[in-house]
C-alpha positions in Angstrom: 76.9 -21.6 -47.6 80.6 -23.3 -48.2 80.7 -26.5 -49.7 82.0 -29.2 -47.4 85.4 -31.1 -49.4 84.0 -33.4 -51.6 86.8 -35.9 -50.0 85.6 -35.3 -46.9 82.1 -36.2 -47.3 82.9 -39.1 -48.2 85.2 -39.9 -45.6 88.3 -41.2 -47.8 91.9 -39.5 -48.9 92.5 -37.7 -51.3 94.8 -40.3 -53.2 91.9 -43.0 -53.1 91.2 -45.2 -55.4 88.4 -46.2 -57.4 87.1 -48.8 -55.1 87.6 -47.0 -51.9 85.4 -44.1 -53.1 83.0 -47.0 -54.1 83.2 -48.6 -50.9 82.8 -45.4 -49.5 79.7 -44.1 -51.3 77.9 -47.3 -50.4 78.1 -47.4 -46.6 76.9 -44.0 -47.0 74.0 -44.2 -49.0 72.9 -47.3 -47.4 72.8 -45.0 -44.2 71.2 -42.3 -45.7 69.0 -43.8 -48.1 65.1 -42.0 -48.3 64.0 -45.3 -48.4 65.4 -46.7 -45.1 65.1 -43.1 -43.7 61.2 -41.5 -44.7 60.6 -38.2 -43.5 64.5 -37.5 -42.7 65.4 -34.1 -44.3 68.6 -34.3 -42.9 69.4 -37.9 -44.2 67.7 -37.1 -47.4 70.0 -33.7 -47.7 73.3 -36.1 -46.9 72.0 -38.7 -49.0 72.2 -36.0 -52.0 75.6 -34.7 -50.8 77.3 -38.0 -51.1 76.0 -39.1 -54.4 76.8 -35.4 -55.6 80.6 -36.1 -54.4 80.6 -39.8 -55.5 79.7 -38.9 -59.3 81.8 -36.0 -59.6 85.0 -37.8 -58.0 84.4 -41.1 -60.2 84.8 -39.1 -63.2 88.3 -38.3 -64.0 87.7 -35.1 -65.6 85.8 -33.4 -63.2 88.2 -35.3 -60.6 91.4 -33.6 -61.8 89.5 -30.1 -62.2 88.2 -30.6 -58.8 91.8 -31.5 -57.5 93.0 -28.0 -59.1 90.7 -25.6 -58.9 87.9 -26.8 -56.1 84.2 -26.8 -56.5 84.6 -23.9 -58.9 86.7 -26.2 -61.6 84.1 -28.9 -61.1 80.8 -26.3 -61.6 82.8 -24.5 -64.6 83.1 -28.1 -66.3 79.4 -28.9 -65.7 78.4 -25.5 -66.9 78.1 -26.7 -70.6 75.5 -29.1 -69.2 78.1 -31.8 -70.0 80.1 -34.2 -68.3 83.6 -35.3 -70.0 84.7 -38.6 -70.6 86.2 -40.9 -67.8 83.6 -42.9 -66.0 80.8 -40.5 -65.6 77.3 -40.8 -64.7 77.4 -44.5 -66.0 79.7 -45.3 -63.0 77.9 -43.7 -60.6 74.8 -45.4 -61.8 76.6 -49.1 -61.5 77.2 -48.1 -58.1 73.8 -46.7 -57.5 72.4 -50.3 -58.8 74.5 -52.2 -56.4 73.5 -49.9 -53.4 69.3 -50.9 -54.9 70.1 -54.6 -55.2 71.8 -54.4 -51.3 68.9 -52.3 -49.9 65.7 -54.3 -51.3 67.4 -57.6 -52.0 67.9 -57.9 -55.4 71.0 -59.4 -55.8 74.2 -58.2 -57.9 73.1 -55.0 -59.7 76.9 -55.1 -61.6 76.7 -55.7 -65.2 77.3 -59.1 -66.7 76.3 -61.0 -63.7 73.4 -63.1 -63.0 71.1 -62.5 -59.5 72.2 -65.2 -57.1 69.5 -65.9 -54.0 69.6 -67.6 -51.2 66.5 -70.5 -51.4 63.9 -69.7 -48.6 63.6 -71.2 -44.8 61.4 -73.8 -44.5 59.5 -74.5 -41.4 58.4 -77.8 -39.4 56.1 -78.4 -36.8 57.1 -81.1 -34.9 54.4 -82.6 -32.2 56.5 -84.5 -29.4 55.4 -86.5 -25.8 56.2 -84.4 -22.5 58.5 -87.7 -21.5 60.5 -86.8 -25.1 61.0 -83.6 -24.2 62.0 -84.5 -20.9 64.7 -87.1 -21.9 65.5 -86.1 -25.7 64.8 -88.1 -28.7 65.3 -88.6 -32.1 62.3 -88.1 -34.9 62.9 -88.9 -38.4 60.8 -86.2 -40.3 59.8 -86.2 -44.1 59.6 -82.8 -45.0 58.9 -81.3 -48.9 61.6 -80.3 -50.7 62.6 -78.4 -53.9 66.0 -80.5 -55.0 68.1 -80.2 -58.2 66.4 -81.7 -61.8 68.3 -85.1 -62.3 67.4 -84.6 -66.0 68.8 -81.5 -66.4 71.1 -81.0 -63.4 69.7 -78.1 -62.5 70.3 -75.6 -65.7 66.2 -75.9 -67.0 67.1 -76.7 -70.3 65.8 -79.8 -72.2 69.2 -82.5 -72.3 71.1 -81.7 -75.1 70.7 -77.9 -75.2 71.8 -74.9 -73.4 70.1 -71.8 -71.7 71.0 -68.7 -73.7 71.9 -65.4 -72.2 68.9 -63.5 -71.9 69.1 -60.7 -75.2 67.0 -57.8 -73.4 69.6 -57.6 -70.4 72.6 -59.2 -71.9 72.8 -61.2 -68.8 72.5 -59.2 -65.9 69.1 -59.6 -64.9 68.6 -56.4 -65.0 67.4 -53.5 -67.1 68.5 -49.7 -66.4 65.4 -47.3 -67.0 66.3 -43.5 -67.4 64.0 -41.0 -65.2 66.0 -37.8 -65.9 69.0 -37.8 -63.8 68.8 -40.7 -62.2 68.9 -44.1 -63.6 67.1 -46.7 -62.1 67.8 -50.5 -62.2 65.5 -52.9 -62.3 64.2 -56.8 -62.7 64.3 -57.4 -66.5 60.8 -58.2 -68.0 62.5 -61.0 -70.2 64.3 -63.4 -68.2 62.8 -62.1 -65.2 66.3 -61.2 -63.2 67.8 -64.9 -64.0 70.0 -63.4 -66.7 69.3 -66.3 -69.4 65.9 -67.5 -71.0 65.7 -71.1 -72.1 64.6 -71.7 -75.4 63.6 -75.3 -75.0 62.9 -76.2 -71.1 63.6 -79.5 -69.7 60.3 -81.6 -69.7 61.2 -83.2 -66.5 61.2 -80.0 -64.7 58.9 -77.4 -66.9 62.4 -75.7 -67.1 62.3 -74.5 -63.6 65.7 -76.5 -62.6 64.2 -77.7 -59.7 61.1 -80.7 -58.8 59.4 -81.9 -55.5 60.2 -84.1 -53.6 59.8 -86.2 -50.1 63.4 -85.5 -48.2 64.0 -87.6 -45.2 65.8 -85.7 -42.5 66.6 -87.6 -38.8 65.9 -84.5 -36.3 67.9 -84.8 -32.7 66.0 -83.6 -30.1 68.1 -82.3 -26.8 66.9 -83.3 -23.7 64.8 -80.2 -21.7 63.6 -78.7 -24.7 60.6 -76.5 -24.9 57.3 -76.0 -26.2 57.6 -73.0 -28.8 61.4 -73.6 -29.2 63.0 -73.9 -32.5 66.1 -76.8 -34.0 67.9 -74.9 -37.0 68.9 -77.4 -39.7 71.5 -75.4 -41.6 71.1 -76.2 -45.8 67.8 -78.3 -45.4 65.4 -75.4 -46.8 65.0 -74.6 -50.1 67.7 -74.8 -52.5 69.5 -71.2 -54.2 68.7 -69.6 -57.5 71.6 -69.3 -59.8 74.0 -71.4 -57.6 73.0 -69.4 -54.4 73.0 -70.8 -51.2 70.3 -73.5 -49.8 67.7 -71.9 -46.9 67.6 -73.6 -43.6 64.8 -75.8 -42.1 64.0 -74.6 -38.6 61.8 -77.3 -36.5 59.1 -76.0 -34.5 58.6 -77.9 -31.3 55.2 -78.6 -30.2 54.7 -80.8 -26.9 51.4 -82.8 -26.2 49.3 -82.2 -23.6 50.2 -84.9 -20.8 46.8 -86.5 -18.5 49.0 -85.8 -15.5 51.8 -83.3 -15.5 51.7 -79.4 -16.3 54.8 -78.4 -17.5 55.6 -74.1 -16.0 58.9 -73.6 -17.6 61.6 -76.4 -16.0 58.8 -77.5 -13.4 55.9 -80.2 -13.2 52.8 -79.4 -11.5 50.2 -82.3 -10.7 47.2 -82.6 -8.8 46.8 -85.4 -6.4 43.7 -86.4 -4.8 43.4 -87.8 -0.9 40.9 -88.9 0.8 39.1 -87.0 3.4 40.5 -89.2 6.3 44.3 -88.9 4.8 43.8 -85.0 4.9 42.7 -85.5 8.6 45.0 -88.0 10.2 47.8 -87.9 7.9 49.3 -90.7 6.2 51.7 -91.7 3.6 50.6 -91.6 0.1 52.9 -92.6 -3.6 52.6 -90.5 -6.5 54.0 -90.6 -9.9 56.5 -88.7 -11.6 58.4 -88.9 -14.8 60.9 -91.2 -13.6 58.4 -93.6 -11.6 56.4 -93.7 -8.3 57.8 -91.9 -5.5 56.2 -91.5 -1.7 55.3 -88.7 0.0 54.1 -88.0 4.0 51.1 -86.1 4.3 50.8 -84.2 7.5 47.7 -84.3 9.5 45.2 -81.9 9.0 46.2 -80.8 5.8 43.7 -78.6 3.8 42.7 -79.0 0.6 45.0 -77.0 -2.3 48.2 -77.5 0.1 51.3 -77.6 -2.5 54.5 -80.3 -1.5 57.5 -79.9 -3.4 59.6 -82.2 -4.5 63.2 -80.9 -5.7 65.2 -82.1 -8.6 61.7 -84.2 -9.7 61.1 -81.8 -12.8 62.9 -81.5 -16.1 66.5 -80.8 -16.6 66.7 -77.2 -18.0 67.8 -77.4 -21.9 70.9 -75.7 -21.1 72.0 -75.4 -17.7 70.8 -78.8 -17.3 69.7 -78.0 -13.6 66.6 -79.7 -13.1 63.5 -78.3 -11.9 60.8 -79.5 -9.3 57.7 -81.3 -9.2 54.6 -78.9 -7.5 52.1 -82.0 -5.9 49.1 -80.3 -5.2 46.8 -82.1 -3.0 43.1 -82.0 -3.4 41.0 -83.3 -0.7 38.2 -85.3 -1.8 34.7 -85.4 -0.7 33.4 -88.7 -0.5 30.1 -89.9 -3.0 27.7 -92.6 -3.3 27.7 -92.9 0.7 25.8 -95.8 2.9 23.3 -95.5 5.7 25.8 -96.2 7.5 28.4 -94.1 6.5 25.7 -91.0 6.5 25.1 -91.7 10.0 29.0 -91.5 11.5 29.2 -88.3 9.3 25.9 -86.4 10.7 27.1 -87.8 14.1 30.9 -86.4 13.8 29.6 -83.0 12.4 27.2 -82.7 15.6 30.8 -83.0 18.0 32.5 -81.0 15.1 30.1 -77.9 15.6 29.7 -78.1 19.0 33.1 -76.6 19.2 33.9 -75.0 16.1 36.5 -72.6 16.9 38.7 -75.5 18.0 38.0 -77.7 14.9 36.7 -75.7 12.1 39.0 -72.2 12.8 38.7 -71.2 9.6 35.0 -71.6 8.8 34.4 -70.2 12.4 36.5 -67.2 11.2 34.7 -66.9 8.0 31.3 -66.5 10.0 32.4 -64.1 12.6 33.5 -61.8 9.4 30.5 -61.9 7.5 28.3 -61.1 10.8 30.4 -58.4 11.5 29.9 -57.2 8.0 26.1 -57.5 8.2 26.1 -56.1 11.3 28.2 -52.9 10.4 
């Protein structure tokens, strides 16, 4: 089979530079990586072609034989079991590194540079009242935090000395490890990817560069917000290695359950008791809800588990701000603890009551005509 153009694997011109076939190689292998790609043959067999074209192109020998005579200059020059001067192999291993560091986090793979990383998220679990979530508050929150040594300002090193640049890696924080033709970067044993050691740590800080501490932090919490939802604090986590940037501190809202309301999503849902009278003749009863007592007219003969709404009484949506409703569900309750008295009216109004049932029990006399037709069957 033809060889595809070595140019056009790659995807850049023939003129390009340096960089551009860089650039180029590491787009590609980060798409066609094995790693990111298990069980691909076809991204495993483009992985190979790219590399092939980025190490032979990268090397200005086999570049200018290539540019002259094609892939039979470039397989005549390698035929020795050689590879001229230029850049070589050891380029296309820098560039290999780099593609490592981007694909499992490691950081700068170039050499002479130190791994910079972001510090890590932190995470806060915030307990708040339904009414704050309702109507937004503010919390001020003390959360643990890694901050910079005031002894040593950060470098590890006990005042008056320096770090030193780590003599296994020369600085990179890395190490290059030779497995036939590849070459493999990777986190150096020494300084362990820092790219200095410190002969004489800071006592303050055990030569870590970093101690614990309480941080005070005054959390805003928006109005509607809730349970489950997350506030991003941008810079509040932990702090970077080697200058890197500071994590973020994400607070995790937790609302408390409330003796009255249920919150379902912008809505409140309560349960009202009435008596058994109310339910029967109807009446006007008050009820509370988050922004005070408000009155609603029961209907007679309501039955128990009826639902009223009221609109607008539920909590302003987090960011339409369009607020929700308030679900009163009435419960009809059966008196206890009755009187003589009381025992006597009741025996007396269920006599009248069944005596014509179908007028005022219709659905208990419904209920009875089913299950005797179901018996009956």
């Amino acid at each position: 089979m033809a060889k595809r153009d070595l140019y056009e694997i790659l995807g850049v011109n023939r003129d390009a530079s340096e960089d551009e076939l860089k650039k180029a190689y590491r787009k590609l292998a980060m798409k066609y990586h094995p790693d990111r790609n298990p069980d691909n043959k076809d991204a495993e067999d483009k992985f190979k072609e790219a590399k092939e074209a980025y190490e032979i192109l990268t090397d200005a020998n086999k570049r200018a034989a290539y540019d002259r005579y094609g892939h039979a200059g470039v397989e005549q020059s390698m035929g020795g079991g050689g590879g001229g001067g230029g850049q070589g192999f050891d380029g296309f291993a820098d560039a290999f590194g780099d593609i490592f560091g981007d694909i499992f986090g490691g950081g700068g793979g170039g050499r002479g540079r130190s791994n910079v990383y972001r510090g890590a998220d932190l995470r806060y679990n915030l307990e708040i009242s339904l009414e704050e979530a309702a109507r937004g508050a503010e919390k001020t929150i003390r959360i643990p935090a890694l901050e910079e040594c005031d002894s040593c300002h950060g470098s590890g090193a006990k005042p008056g000395t320096q770090p030193k640049t780590c003599p296994t890696c020369g600085g990179a924080g890395q190490v290059r490890i030779q497995q036939g033709f590849f070459s493999i970067q990777q986190t150096c044993p020494k300084c362990h990817g820092s790219g200095r050691i410190i002969p004489e740590p800071c006592t303050a800080c055990g030569g870590a560069g970093r101690v614990k501490r309480q941080k005070t932090l005054e959390v805003k919490i928006p109005a509607g917000i809730d349970d489950g939802m997350r506030l991003r604090h941008g810079g509040h986590g932990e702090p970077g290695v080697n200058g890197g940037p500071a994590g973020d501190l994400y607070v995790e809202i937790h609302i408390k359950q409330h003796p009255v309301f249920q919150r379902d999503g912008d809505d409140l849902h309560c349960e009202m008791p009435i008596s058994f009278t109310t339910a029967a003749l109807g009446g006007e009863i008050e009820i509370p809800t988050l922004d005070g007592a408000a009155n609603i007219r029961i209907p007679a003969e309501t039955q128990s588990a009826k639902v009223f709404r009221l609109r607008g009484k539920g909590i302003r949506n987090v960011r339409s701000h369009a607020p929700g409703d308030l679900m009163v569900h009435v419960i009809v309750e059966t008196p206890v603890k009755l009187t003589d008295r009381q025992k006597e009216l009741l025996r007396e109004f269920d006599d009248i009551a069944s005596s014509n049932a179908e007028r005022h029990n219709p659905k208990a006399k419904s209920w009875m005509d089913k299950v005797k037709d179901f018996f009956s069957a």
